[in-house]
C-alpha positions as CSV (number, residue, x, y, z in Angstrom):
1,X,99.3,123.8,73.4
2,X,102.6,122.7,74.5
3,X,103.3,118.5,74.8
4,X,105.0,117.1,78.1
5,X,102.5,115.1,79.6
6,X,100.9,115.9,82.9
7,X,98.7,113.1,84.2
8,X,95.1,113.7,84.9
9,X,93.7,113.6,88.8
10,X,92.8,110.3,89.6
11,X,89.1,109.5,90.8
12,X,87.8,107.7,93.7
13,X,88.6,107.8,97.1
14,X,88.7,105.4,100.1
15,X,86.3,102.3,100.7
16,X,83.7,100.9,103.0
17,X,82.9,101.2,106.2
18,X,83.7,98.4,109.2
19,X,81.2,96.3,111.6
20,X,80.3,97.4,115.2
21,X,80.6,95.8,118.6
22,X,78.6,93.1,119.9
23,X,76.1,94.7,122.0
24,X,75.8,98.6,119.2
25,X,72.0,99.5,118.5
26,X,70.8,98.1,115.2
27,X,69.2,100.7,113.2
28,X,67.8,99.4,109.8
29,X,70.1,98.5,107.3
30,X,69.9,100.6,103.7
31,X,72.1,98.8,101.5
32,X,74.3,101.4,98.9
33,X,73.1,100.6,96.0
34,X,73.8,100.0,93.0
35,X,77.4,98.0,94.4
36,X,77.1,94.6,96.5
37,X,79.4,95.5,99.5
38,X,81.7,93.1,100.7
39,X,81.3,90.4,103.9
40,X,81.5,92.6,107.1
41,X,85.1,92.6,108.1
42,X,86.2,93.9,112.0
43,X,85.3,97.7,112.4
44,X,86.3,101.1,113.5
45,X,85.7,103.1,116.6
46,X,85.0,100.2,119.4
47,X,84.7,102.6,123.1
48,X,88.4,101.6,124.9
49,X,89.7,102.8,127.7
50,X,91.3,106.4,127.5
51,X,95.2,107.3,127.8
52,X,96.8,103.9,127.3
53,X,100.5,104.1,126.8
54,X,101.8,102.1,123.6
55,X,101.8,98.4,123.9
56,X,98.9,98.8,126.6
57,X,94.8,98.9,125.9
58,X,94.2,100.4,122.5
59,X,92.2,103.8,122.2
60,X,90.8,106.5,119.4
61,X,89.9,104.4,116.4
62,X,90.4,100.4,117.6
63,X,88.8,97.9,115.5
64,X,85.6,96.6,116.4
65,X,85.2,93.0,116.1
66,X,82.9,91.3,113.3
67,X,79.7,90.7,113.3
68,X,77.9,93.4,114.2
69,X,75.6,96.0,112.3
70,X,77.4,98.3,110.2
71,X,77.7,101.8,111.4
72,X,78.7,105.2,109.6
73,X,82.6,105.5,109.8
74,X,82.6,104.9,106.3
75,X,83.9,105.9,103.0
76,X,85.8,109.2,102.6
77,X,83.7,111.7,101.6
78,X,84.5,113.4,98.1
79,X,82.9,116.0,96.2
80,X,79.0,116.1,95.3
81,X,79.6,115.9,91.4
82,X,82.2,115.9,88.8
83,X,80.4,116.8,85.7
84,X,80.5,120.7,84.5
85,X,76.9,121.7,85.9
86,X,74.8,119.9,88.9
87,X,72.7,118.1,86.9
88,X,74.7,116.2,84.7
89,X,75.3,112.5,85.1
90,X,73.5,110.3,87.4
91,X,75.4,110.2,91.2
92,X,77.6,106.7,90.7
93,X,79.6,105.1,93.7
94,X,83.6,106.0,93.4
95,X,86.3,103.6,94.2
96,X,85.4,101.5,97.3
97,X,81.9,102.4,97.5
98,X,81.0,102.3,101.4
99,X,79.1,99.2,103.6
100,X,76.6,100.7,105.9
101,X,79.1,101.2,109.4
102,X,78.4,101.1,112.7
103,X,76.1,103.5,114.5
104,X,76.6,106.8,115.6
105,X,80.2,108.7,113.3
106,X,79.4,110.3,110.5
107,X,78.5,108.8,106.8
108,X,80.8,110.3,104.2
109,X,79.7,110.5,100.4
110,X,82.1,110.6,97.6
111,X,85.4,109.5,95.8
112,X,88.2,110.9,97.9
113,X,86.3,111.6,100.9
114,X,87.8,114.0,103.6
115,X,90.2,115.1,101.9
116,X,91.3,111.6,100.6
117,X,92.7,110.1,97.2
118,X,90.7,112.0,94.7
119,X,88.7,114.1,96.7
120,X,87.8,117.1,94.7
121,X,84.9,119.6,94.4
122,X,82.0,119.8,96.9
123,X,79.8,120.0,94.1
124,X,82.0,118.8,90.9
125,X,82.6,115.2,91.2
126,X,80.4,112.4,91.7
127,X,79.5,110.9,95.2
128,X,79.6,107.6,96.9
129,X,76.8,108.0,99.5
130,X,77.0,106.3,103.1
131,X,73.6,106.4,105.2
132,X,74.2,107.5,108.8
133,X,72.8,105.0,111.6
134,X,71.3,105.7,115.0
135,X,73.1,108.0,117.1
136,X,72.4,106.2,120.2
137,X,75.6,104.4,120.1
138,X,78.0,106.3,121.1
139,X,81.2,106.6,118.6
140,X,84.0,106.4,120.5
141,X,85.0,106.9,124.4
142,X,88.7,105.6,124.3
143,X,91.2,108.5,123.5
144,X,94.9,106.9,121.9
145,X,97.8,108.1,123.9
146,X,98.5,111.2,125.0
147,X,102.5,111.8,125.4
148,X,102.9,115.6,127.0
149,X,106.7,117.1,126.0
150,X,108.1,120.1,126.1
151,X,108.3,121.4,123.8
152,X,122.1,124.4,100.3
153,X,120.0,125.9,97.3
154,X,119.8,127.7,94.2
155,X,121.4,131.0,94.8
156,X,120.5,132.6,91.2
157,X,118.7,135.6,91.2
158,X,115.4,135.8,89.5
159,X,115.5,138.1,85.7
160,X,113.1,140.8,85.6
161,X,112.5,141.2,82.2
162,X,109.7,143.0,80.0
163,X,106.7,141.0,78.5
164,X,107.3,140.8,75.2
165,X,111.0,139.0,76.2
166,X,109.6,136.4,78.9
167,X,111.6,133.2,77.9
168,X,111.8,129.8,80.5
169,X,115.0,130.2,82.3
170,X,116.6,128.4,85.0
171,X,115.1,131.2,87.2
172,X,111.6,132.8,87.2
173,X,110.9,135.9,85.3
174,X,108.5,138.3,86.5
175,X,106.3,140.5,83.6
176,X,104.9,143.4,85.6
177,X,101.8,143.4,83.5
178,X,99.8,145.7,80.7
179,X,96.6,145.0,82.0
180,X,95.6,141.8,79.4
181,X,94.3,139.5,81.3
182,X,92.5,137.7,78.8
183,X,88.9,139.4,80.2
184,X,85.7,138.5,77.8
185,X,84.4,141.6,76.1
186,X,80.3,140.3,76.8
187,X,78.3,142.4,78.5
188,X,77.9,140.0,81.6
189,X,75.4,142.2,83.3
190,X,72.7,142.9,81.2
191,X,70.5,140.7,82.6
192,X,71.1,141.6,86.1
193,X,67.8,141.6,88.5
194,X,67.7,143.8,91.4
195,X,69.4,142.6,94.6
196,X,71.6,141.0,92.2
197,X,75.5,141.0,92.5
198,X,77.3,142.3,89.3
199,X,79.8,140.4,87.2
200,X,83.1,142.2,87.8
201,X,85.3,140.8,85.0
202,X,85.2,137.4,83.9
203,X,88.5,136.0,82.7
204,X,89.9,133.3,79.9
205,X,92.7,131.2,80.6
206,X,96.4,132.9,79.3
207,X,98.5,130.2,79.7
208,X,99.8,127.9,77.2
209,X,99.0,124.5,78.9
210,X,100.5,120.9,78.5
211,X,98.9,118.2,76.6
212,X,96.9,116.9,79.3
213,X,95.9,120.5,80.8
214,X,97.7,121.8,84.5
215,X,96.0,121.7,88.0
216,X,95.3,125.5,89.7
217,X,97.0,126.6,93.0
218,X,95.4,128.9,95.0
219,X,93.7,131.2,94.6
220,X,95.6,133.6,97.6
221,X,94.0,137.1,98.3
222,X,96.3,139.7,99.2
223,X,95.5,143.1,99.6
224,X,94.3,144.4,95.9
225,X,95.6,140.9,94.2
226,X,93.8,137.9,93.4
227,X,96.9,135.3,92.9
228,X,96.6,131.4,90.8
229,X,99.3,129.4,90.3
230,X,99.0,127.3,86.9
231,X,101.8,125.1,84.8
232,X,105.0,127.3,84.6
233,X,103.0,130.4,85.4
234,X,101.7,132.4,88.6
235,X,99.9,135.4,88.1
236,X,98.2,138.4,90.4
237,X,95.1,139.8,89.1
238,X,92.9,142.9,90.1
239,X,90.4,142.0,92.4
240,X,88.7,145.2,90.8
241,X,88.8,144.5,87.4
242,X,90.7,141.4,86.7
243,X,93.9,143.5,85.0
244,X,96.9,141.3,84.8
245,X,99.1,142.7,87.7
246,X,101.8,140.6,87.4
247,X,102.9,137.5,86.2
248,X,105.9,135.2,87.1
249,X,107.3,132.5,84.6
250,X,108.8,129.2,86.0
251,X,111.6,127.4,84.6
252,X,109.8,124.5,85.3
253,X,106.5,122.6,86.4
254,X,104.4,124.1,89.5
255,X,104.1,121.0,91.6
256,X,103.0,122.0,95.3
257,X,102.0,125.0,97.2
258,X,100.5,125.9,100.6
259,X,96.8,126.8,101.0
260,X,97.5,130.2,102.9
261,X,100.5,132.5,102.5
262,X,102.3,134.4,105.6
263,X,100.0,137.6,107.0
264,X,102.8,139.5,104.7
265,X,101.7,138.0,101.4
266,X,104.9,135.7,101.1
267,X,104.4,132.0,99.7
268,X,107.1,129.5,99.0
269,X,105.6,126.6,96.2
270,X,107.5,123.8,94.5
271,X,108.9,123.6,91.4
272,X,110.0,120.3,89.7
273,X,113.8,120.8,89.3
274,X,113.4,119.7,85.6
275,X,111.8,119.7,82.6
276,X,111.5,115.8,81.9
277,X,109.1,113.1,83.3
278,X,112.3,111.5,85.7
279,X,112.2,115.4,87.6
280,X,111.1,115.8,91.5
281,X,109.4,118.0,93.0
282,X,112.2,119.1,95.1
283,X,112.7,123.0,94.2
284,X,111.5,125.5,96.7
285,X,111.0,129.4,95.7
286,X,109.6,131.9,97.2
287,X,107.5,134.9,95.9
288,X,106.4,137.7,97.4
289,X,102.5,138.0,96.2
290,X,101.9,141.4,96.5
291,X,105.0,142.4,93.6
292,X,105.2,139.0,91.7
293,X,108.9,139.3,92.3
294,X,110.8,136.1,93.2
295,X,112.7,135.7,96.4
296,X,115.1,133.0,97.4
297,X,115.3,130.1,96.1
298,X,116.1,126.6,97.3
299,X,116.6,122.5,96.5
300,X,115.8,119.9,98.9
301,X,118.4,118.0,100.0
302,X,117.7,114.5,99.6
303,X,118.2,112.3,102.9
304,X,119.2,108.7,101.5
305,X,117.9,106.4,98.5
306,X,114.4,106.4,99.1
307,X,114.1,110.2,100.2
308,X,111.5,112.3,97.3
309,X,110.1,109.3,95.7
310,X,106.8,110.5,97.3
311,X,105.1,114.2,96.3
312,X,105.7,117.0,98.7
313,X,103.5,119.0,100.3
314,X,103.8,122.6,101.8
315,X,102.5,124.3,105.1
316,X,102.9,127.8,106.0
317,X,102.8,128.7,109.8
318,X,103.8,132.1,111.6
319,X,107.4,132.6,109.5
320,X,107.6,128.7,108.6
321,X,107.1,127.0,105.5
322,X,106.9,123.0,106.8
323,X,107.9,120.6,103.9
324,X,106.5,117.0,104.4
325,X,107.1,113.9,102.5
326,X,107.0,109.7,103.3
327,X,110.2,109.0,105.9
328,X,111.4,112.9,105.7
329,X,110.6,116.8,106.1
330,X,112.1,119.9,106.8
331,X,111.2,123.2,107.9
332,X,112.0,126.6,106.3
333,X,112.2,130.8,107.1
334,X,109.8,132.2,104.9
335,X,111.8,135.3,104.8
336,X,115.3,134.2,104.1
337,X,114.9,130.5,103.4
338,X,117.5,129.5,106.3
339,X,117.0,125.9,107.6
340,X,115.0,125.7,110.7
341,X,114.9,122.0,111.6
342,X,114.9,118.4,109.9
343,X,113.7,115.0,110.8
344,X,113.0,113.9,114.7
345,X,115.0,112.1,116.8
346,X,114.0,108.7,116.8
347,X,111.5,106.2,114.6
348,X,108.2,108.5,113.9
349,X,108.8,111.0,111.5
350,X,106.6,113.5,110.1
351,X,104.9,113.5,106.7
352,X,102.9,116.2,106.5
353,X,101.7,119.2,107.9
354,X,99.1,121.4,108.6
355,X,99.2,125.2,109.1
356,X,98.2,129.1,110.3
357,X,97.9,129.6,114.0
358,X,100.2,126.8,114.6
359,X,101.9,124.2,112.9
360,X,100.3,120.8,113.0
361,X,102.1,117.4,112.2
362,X,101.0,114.2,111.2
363,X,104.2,111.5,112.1
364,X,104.2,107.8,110.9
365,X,106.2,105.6,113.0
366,X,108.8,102.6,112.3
367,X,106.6,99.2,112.4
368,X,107.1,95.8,111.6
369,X,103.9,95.9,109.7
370,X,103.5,97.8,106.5
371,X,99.5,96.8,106.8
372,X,99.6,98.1,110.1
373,X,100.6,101.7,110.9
374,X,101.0,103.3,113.6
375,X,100.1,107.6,113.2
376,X,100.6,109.9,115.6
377,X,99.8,113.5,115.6
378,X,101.6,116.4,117.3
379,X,102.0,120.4,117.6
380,X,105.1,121.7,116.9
381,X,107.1,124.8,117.5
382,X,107.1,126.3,114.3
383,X,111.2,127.5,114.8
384,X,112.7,124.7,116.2
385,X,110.7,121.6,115.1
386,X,110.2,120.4,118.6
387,X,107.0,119.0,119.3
388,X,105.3,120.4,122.2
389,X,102.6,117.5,122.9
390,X,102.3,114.3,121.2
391,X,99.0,111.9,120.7
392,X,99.5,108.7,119.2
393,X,96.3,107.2,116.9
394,X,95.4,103.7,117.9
395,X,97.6,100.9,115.8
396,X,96.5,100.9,112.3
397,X,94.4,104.4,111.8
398,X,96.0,107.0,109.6
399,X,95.7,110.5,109.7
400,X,93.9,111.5,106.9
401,X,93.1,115.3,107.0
402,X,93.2,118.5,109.5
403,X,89.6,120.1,109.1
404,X,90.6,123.0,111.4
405,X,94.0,123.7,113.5
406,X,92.5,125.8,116.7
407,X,90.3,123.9,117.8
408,X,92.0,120.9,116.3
409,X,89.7,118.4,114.3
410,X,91.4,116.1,112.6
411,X,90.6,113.2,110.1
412,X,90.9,109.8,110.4
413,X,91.1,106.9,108.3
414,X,91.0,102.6,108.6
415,X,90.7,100.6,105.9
416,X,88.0,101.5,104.2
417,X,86.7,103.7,107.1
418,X,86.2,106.9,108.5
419,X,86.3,109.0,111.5
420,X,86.6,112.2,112.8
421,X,88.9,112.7,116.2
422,X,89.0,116.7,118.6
423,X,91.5,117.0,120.6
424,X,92.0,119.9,123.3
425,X,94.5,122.7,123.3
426,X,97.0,120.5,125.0
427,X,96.7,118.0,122.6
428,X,94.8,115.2,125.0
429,X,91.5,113.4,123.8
430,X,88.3,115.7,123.5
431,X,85.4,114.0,121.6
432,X,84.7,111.4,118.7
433,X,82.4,113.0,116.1
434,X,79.2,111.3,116.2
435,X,76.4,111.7,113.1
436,X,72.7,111.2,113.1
437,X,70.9,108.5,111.4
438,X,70.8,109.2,107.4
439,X,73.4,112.2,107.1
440,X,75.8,111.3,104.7
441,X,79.1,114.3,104.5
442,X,81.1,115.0,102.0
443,X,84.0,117.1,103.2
444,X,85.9,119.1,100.2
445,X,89.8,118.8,100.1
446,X,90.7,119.7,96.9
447,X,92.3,117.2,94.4
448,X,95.7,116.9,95.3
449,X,96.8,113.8,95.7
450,X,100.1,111.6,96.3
451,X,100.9,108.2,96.6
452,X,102.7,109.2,100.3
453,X,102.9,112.3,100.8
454,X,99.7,115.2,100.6
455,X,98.2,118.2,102.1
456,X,96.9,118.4,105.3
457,X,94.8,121.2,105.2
458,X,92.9,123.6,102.6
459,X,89.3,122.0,102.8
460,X,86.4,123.1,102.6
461,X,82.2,122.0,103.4
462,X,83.8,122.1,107.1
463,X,84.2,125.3,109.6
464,X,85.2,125.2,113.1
465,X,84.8,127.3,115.9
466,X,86.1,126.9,119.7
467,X,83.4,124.8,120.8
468,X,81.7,123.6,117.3
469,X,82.4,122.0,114.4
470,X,80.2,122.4,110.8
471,X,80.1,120.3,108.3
472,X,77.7,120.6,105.4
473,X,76.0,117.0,104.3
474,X,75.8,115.5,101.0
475,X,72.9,116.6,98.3
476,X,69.9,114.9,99.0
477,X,68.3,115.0,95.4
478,X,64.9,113.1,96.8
479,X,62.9,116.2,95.5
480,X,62.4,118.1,92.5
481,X,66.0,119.6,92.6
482,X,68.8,118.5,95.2
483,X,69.5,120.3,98.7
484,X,71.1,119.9,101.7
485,X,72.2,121.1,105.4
486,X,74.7,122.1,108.0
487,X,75.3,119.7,110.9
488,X,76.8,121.4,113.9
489,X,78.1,119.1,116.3
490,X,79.1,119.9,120.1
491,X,83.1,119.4,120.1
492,X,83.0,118.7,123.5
493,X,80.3,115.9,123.5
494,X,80.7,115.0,119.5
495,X,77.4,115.1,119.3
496,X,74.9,117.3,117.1
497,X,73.6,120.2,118.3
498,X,71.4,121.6,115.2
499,X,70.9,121.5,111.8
500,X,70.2,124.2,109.0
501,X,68.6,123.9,106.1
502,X,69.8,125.5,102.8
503,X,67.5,127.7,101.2
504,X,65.4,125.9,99.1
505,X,66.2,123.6,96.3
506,X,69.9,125.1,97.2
507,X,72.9,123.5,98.0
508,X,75.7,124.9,100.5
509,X,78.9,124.4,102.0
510,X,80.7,126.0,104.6
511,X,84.1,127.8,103.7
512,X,85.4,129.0,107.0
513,X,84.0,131.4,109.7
514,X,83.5,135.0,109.5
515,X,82.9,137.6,112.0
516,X,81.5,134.5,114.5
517,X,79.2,133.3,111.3
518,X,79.4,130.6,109.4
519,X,80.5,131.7,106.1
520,X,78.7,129.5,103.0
521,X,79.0,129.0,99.4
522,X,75.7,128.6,98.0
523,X,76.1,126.5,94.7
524,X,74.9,128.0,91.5
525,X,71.8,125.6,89.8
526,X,69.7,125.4,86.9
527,X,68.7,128.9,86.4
528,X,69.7,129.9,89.3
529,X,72.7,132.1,90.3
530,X,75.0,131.0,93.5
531,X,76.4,133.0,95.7
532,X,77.7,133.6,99.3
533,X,75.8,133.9,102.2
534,X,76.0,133.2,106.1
535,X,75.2,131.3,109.5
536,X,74.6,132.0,112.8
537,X,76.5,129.7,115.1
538,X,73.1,129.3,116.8
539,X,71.6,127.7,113.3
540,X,68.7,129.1,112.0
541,X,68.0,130.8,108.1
542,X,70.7,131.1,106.0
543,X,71.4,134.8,105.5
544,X,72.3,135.8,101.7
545,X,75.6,138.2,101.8
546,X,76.0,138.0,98.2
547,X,73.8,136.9,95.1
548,X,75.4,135.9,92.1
549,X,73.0,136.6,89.1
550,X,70.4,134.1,87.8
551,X,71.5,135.4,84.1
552,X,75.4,134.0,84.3
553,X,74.7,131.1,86.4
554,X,75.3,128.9,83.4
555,X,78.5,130.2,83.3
556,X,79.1,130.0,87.1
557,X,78.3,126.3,86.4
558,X,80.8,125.2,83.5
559,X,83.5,126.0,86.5
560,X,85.2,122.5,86.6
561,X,86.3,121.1,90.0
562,X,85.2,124.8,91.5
563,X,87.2,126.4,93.6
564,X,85.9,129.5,95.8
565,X,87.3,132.6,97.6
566,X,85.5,135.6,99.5
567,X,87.0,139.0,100.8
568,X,85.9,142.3,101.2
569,X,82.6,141.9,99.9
570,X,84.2,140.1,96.8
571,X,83.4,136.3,95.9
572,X,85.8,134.7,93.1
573,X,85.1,131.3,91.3
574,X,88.2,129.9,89.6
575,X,88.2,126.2,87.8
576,X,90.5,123.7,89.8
577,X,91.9,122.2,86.8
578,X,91.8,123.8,83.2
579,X,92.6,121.4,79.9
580,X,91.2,121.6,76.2
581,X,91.1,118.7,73.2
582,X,93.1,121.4,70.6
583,X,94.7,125.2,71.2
584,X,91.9,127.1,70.6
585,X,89.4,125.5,72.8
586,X,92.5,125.9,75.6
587,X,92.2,130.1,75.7
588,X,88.6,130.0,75.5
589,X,88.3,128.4,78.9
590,X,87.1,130.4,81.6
591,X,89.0,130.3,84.5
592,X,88.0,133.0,87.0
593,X,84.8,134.8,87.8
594,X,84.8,137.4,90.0
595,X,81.0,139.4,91.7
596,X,80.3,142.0,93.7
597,X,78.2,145.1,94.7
């Protein structure tokens, strides 16, 4: 186990939700136990009138004023449960456990909420619950400002050389592979029921970690190759079999990496550009993942004194890898690395992105209040940098997170609030997500996190399609064994339009659509296997696709901070983050699972 330190994810996420209009329905008040929120302070989401230019009525996301009964624009929501297995330690509330919040936008549950500070697993980490209130009230009918416009590196070449001479260079080294990867020897499937996926391979961790253990990127599909990124290492597996493919060494710490390659199987990821604690991640290289052979390589250019003292984060849309970070980014060709565009004109710059069918930014703006920001949120062309609309967030709102690009939902955050914002094709004002009474959410967005500068996109427990948006609620462990459901709400009105139960005594969350379906993870319990399964976008019974078996779900379990792919009839479970107390313990982790027919 090698030494440099590598500091653990922290835990928690944002805090409590804000007060509601004179005048807001008051549904009964559940206080969150077992913390004594704090006095009511001003809220979040107060109706204003829509399309205000800056400096004129406020819109999306104004403060409420004081007073008034809490509503649900609350906490982030994080994952259901940190601990190895479902059922470990009792649910506890996370950093800034959540007031009750005024009526009508959904409750959040969990440390690190959508996709805030912290947020990790669906299922892995543990939740800070919000109760819903009354969805009378309607959440939100003002709509921010909607501005319509028109819209040097590292040039050494990567060393191929053979596995038994891989050595850390200042340039990756690709092993082609012999087929070891690390795969158990246990007959997994001897206790396989009918209707029952089988165990395709079941794979130990092969990488000598740090002290502290490393964070896993990906995992990216392409074609036959299951891909992770981990440490100094990134490796292509066989979906088949789980057979090492390839395997690239890094001269240096894997630090940030997109959450979809381009429709050609190239990603660009950063590397630190040094081995010490005082290195940045400000090294971009790019690998083709269907070879495992390295491409070009680049270093950001740093733009003044302050520029990469926040984390980067990396967006891949069309041919463009988008790098954001506090006060800078830059876009990039995929292909050839050539320089597309840099900052904006003017005092809003973008910080990070968002990616796939078009390339989403999130802009912070020049005020004379660091306590008060002012966010706005734009498309841009993906070549030249140019936006092509522009809607500015009400004074003080951030963007948090980008649940889906086309249709675009995006995440907001207040305070210690919550809300979630659609917008139209065109980039004007479309709906205000509105919850029912007692749903609490907990959106999955992985657990990257920076002090400025973050991801975007990449969560999961959410699914959008052009005219509705799922998200799966928190477990509701009242019964026997916890369960939950999918909320589909309208994205025109923001409103619900149906809910669907998991299967019994089940938990699910939605991954992305598929075929028109909702496409679900169903979470893997006590003595009982997970697996994938589907949704009609009409609601109804949740349809099983695949079913893990009953006989490994304790393996399927001890997945920490689970992350979860599907394609071509193929689910993979991989652990988010692998560390070990000695050297041993370390390469008998499991770290990806892989079932199918």
């Amino acid at each position: 186990m090698t030494q440099p330190p590598n500091q653990q994810p922290p835990q928690g996420g944002f805090g409590a939700p804000q007060e509601p209009p004179p005048g807001s329905p008051q549904p009964p008040q559940t206080p969150p136990a077992p913390q004594t929120p704090p006095p009511a302070q001003p809220g979040y989401g107060h109706p204003q009138t829509p399309g205000q230019a800056p400096g004129q009525a406020p819109g999306y996301g104004y403060p409420q004023q004081p007073g008034q009964q809490p509503g649900p624009y609350g906490q982030q929501p994080g994952p259901y449960g940190q601990q190895p297995g479902p059922y470990g330690q009792p649910t506890q509330p996370g950093y800034g456990y959540p007031q009750q919040q005024y009526p009508g936008a959904p409750a959040p549950g969990g440390p690190g909420g959508p996709g805030g500070p912290g947020g990790g697993n669906l299922f892995k980490r543990k939740p800070a619950l919000v109760i819903g209130a009354a969805a009378t009230a309607l959440l939100l009918i003002g709509a921010g400002v909607y501005l319509a416009t028109s819209g040097g590196g590292d040039d050494k070449k990567p060393v191929v050389q053979k596995s038994d001479d891989l050595k850390p260079s200042g340039s990756p080294s690709v092993d082609e592979g012999n087929g070891d990867g690390r795969q158990t020897d246990d007959d997994l499937n001897a206790g396989r029921q009918k209707g029952e996926a089988k165990v395709l391979w079941l794979q130990k961790n092969d990488v000598d970690l740090p002290r502290n253990g490393s964070d896993v990127y990906g995992p990216w599909v392409v074609g036959d190759t299951i891909v992770k990124g981990m440490y100094r290492t990134v490796a292509g597996y066989s979906v088949a079999d789980g057979k090492l493919v390839w395997k690239l060494k890094l001269p240096a710490d894997l630090c940030a990496a997109p959450s979809q390659p381009t429709t050609d199987g190239k990603i660009v990821i950063g590397v630190k550009n040094g081995t010490t604690e005082k290195a940045d991640c400000a090294d971009l290289q790019m690998i083709d993942l269907n070879t495992g052979k390295a491409g070009w390589k680049k270093s950001i250019k740093k733009n003044g004194i302050w520029d990469m003292m926040s984390d980067i984060s990396l967006t891949i849309s069309g041919d463009t890898v988008a790098v954001g970070r506090t006060g800078n980014s830059n876009g990039f060709r995929v292909s050839d690395g050539e320089e597309l565009f840099g900052n904006q004109p003017g005092s809003c710059q973008p910080f990070a992105f968002a990616g796939g069918p078009k390339l989403i930014a999130a802009s912070s703006c020049r005020t004379d209040d660091v306590n008060n920001p002012q966010h706005q949120i734009q498309e841009l062309d993906p070549v030249t940098g140019k936006p092509r609309w522009t809607y500015r967030i009400k004074r003080g709102s951030e963007i948090d997170r980008v649940y889906s690009v086309s249709p675009l939902v995006v995440s907001l955050k207040k305070d210690k609030s919550w809300s979630i914002l659609a917008l139209k094709e065109n980039g004007s004002f479309r709906s205000g997500v509105v919850s029912d009474k007692g749903d609490k959410f907990a959106p999955d967005c992985g657990n990257a996190f920076a002090i400025f500068g973050k991801s975007l996109d990449g969560c999961t427990g959410v699914a959008a399609d052009a005219n509705t948006f799922y998200m799966s609620t928190a477990p509701d462990s009242g019964g026997i064994t916890d369960t939950n459901k999918v909320v589909a709400f309208d994205l025109n009105t923001g409103r619900s339009k149906w809910k669907a139960a998991a299967p019994a005594g089940r938990v699910v969350k939605p991954l992305r659509m598929e075929g028109g379906n909702v496409l679900l993870y169903v979470l893997a319990g006590y003595n009982k296997g997970g697996g994938i399964a589907t949704l009609a976008p009409t609601g109804g019974t949740v349809q099983m696709l695949l079913k893990h078996p009953v006989s490994t779900s304790e393996i399927e379990n001890s997945f920490y901070n689970t992350k979860i792919a599907y394609a071509d009839g193929r689910s993979f479970i991989l652990s988010g983050r692998v560390s070990a107390r000695n050297d041993q313990e370390e390469l008998e982790k499991k770290t990806i699972m892989a079932f199918g027919n």
